[in-house]
C-alpha positions in Angstrom: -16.0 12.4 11.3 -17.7 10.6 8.8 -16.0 8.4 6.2 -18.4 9.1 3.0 -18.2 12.6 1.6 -19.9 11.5 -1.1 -22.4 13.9 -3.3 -25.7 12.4 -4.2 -25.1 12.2 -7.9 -25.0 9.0 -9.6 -22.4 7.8 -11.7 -24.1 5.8 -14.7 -21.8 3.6 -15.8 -20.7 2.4 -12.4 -24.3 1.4 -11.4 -24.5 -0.4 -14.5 -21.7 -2.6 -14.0 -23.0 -3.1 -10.2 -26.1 -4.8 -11.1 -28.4 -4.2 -8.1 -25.2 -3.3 -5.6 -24.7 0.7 -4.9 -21.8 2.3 -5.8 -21.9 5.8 -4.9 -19.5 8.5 -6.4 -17.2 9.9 -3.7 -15.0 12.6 -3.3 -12.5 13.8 -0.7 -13.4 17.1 1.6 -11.4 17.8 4.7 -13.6 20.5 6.8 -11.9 23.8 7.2 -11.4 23.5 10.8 -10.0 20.4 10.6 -7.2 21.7 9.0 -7.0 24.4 11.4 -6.9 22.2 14.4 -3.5 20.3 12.5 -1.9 23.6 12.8 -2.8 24.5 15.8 -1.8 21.0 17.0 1.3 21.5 15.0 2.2 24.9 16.2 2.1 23.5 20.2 3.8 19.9 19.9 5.9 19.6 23.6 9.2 18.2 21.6 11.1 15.4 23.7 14.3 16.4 24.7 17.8 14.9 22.4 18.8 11.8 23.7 22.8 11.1 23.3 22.9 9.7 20.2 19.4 10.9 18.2 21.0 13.3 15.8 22.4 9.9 13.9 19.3 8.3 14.1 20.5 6.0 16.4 17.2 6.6 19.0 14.8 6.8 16.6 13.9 10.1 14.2 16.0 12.9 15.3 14.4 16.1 16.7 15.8 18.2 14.3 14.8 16.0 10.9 11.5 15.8 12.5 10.9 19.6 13.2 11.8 20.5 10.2 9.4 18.2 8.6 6.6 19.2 10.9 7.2 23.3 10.3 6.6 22.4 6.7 3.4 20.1 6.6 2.3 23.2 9.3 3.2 26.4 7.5 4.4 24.8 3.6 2.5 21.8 2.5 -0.7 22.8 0.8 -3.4 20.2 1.8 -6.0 21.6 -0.8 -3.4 21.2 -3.6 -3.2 17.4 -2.7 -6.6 16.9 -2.1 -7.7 18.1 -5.5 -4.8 16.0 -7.0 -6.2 13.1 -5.0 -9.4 13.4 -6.3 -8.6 14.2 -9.7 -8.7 10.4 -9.6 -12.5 9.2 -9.9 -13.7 7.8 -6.4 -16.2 5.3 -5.1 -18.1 4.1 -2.1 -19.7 0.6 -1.9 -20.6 -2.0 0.9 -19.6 -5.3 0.6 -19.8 -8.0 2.9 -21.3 -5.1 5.5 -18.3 -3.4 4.8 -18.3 0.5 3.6 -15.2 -0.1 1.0 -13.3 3.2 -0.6 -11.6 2.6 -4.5 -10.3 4.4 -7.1 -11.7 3.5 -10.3 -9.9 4.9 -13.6 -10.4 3.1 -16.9 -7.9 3.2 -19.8 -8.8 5.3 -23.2 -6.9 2.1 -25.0 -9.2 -0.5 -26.2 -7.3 -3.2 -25.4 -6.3 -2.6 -21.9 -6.2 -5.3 -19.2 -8.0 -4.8 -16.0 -5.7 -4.7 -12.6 -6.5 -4.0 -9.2 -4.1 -2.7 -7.0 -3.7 -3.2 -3.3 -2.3 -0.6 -1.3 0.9 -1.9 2.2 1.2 -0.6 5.3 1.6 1.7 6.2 0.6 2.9 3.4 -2.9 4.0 1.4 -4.5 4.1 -1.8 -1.6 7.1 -1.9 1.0 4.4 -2.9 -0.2 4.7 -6.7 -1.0 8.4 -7.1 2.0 8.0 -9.4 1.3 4.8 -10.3 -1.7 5.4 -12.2 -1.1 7.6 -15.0 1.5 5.0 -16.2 -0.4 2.4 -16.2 -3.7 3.9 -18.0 -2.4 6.2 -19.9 1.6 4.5 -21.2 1.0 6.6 -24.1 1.5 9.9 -22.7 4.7 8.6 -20.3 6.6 7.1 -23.1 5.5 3.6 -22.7 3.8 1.1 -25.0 -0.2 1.4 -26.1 -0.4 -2.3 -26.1 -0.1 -2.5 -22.4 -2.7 -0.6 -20.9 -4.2 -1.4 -17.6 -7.8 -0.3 -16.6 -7.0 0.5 -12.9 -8.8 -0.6 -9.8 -7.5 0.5 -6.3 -9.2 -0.6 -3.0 -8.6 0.9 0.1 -8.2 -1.7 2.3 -10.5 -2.0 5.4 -9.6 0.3 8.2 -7.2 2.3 6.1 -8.6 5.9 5.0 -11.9 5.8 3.9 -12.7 2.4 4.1 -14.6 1.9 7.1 -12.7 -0.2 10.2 -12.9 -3.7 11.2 -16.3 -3.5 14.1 -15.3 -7.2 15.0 -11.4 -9.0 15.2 -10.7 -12.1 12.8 -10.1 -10.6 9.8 -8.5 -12.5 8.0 -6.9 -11.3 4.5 -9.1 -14.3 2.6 -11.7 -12.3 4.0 -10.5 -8.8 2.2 -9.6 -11.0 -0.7 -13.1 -12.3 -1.0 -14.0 -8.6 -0.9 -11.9 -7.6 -3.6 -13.3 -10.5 -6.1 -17.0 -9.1 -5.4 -15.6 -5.7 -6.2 -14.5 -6.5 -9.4 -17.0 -8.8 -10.5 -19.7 -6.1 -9.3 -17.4 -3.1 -11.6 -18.2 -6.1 -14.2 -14.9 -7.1 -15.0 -14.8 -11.1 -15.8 -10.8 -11.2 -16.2 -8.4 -9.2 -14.4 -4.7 -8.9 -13.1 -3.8 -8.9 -9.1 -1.3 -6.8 -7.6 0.2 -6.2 -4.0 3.1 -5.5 -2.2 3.7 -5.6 1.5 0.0 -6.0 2.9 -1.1 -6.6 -0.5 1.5 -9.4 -0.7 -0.5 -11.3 1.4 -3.9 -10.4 -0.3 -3.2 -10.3 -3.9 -2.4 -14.1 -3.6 -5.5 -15.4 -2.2 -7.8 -13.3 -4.7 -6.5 -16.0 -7.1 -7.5 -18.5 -4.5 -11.1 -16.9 -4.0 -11.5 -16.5 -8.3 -9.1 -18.7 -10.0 -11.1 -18.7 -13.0 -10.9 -14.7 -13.3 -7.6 -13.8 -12.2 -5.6 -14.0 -15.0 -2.0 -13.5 -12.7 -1.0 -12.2 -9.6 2.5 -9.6 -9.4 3.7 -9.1 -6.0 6.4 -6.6 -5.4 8.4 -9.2 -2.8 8.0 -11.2 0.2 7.7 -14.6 -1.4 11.1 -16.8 -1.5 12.4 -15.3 1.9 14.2 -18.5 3.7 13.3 -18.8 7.4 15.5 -20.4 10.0 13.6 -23.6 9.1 14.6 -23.5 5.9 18.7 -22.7 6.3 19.6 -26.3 6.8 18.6 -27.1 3.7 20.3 -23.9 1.8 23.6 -23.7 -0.3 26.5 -21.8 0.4 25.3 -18.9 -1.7 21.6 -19.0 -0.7 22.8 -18.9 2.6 24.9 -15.2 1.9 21.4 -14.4 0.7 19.7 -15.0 4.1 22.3 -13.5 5.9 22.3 -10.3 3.7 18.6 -10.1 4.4 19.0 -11.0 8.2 21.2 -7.8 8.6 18.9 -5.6 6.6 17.7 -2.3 8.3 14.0 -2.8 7.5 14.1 -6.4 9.6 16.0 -5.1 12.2 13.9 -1.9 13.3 10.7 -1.2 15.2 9.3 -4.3 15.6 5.4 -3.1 14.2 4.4 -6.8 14.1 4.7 -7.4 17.8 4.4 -3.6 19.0 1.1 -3.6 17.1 -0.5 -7.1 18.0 0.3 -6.3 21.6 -0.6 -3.0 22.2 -2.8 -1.3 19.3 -4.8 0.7 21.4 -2.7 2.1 23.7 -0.2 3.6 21.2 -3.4 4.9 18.8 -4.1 7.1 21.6 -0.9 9.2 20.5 -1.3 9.1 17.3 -4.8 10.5 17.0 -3.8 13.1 19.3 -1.0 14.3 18.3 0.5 14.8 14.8 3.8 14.8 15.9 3.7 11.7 17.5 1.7 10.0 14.3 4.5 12.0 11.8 7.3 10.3 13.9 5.7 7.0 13.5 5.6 7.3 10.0 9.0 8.6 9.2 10.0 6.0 11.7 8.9 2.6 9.5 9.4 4.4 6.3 13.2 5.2 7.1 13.5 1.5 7.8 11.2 0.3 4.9 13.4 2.5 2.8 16.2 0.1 1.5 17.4 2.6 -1.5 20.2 3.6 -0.4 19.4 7.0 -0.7 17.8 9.3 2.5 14.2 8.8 2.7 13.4 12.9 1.4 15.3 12.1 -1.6 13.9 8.3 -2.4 10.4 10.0 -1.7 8.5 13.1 -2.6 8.4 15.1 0.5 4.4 16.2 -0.3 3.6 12.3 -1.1 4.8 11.3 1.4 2.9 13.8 3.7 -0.3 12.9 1.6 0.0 9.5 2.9 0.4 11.1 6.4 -2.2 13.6 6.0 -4.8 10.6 4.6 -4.2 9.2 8.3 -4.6 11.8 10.3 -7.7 13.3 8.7 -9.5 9.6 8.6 -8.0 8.5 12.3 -6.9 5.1 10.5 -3.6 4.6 12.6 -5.4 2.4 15.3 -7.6 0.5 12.7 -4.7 0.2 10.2 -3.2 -2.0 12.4 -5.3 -4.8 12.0 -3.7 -7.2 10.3 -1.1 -7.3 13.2 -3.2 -7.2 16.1 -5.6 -9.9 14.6 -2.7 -12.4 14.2 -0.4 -14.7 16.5 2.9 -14.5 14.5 4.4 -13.3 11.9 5.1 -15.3 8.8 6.3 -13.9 5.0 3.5 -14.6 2.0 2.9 -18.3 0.4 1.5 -17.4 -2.5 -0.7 -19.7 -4.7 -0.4 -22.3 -7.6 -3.8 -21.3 -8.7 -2.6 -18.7 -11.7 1.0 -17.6 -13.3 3.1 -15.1 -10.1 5.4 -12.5 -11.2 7.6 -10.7 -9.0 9.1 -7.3 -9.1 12.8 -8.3 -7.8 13.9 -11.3 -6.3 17.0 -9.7 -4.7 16.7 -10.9 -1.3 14.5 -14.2 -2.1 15.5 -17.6 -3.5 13.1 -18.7 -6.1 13.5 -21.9 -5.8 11.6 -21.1 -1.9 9.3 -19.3 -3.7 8.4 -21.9 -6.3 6.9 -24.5 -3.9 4.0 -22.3 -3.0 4.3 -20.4 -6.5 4.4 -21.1 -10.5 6.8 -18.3 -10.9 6.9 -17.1 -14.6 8.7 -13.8 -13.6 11.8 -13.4 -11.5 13.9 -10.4 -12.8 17.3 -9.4 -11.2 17.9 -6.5 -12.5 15.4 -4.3 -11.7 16.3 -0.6 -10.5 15.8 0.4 -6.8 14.1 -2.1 -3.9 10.5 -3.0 -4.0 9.1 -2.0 -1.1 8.0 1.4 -2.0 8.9 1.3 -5.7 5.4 2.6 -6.7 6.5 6.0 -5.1 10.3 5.6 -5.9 9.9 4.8 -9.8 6.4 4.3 -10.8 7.2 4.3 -14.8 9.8 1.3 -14.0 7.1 -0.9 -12.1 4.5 0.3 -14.7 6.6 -0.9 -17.4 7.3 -4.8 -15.3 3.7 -5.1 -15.3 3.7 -4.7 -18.7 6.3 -6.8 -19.2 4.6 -9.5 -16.8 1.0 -9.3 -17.8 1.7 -9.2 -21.5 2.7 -12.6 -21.3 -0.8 -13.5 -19.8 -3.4 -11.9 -22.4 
């Protein structure tokens, strides 16, 4: 199926700002029988049996959580509802370094707003800020503060939706951060904010690296100042109830993706791009144990949000080249950072700054922010909207 549904319009003031590169308008179009076939597929999934145990979630999603859910995204969710909400959002294609890339381009009706680009975790998508967005271009209209506007850029990383998959392995995310720093030199945009969380953690960082002298700050949501085992001799008594609270968290004890994924990618991608099910498992699966709320995962997330996210993977078969950044490393290691430009961070609940400061120059470490970070662009997008207001306000 191919990636760029684009129309053959032009957009003016995108080719303007691209110099001689393309950027071609884009908009989302799932064929008709394509959503046909996700019923049908739907409608005759061969359920596994319970095992003893399942119904607490103690074997993995429970049949009965996951029927439920898969009855509705057959017969209840409205995929041409959330695709025109989707592309409500103005959409681009462009190629950079060979690469077709997919972003979201929205720019702020405040003259004075600073430009940010966004970048998307797994397993996540562009999806993460559907929320996100109106906030942050428009604080006007959801009760926030003129003065800090964001024109919004959001990348869709390679491999994931509509950004076409690694052909080769060794990517690196230097390499997608080099990417992102053409993007938004080519959208003309000589200063600019980074943001990230999860995969974009590790990205965000190292576009300050590739363009020190246009990235004005990066804002990760966490990940930096985690202590590993190398670090615990050195830790106080109440840094080290820190690392064992985050030792005994649910998200660090699940599924291991890490090793699952850099072992076997291909041979589990054969399930999820044949069978919804399978692929809807996989996803509640990591976002139960991403989910460190406190609150079920239905009721931290919007049931049709979350299914977008789902849907945007199935549609664009992205579960097997999604996976790159696991199956093109050797080990697993938290974020560094970069002493290149000011870091905020969203909550350092979990983290010891003082970790993250030799890597970082931290300039924002709040403690009592609402909620966890990992998915707090779909949990409470007008409370991260307002921390990066907070954060790059003090970087203008």
């Amino acid at each position: 199926m191919s990636k760029d549904r684009g129309t053959a319009a032009t957009a003016e003031s995108e080719s303007e700002s691209a110099g001689n590169e393309a950027i071609r308008p884009f908009r989302i179009d799932v064929p008709r029988a394509e959503l046909d076939d996700l019923r049908d597929r739907l409608a005759r999934t061969r359920w596994a049996a319970p095992l003893p145990g399942e119904a607490d979630g103690d074997r993995g999603v429970p049949v009965g959580l996951l029927r439920e859910l898969a009855e509705y995204w057959r017969d209840g969710y409205d995929w041409r509802l959330r695709e025109a909400r989707l592309n409500a959002f103005p959409q681009f294609m462009t190629e950079i370094d060979g690469q077709d890339i997919h972003f979201l381009h929205i720019r702020s009706a405040e003259p004075d707003a600073v430009p940010l680009l966004l970048t998307h975790g797994w397993p996540n998508s562009f999806v993460e800020f559907a929320e996100l967005i109106g906030p942050l271009t428009d604080p006007r209209a959801h009760g926030g503060d003129p003065d800090r506007a964001f024109h919004v850029v959001v990348p869709s990383a390679p491999g994931f939706g509509y950004s076409a998959p690694p052909s080769t392995t060794g990517w690196t995310t230097d390499r997608v951060a080099g990417m992102w720093a053409e993007l938004m030199a080519r959208l003309g945009y000589r200063r600019y904010g980074v943001e990230g969380g999860d995969l974009g953690a590790y990205i965000a960082p190292r576009v300050a690296v590739a363009a020190p002298e246009s990235v004005i700050g990066v804002y990760v949501l966490g990940g930096l100042g985690f202590p590993t085992a190398e670090d615990v001799p050195e830790l106080t008594e109440e840094e080290r109830a820190v690392f064992a609270e985050l030792s005994s968290a649910e998200w660090m004890n699940g599924v291991d993706h890490h090793a699952l994924l850099r072992a076997a990618p291909q041979t589990f991608a054969y399930g999820w791009q044949d069978s919804p099910v399978a692929a809807l498992a996989w996803m509640v699966q990591k976002f139960r144990e991403f989910n460190s709320s406190g609150k079920p995962l239905e009721e931290a997330i919007d049931r049709d949000l979350f299914l977008d996210n789902v849907s945007l993977y199935w549609f664009t078969g992205t579960f097997g080249s999604s996976s790159w950044p696991m199956y093109d490393s050797t080990d697993f290691g938290w974020p560094k950072g970069q002493k290149a430009v000011p870091t905020g961070v969203y909550s350092g609940a979990g983290a010891i700054r003082r970790l993250a400061e030799r890597e970082n120059t931290i300039v924002h470490w709040p403690l009592d922010n609402p909620e966890t970070h990992h998915f707090i662009a779909m949990q409470a997008p007008d409370v991260l909207a307002a921390d990066l207001g907070v954060f790059f306000a003090g970087l203008r």
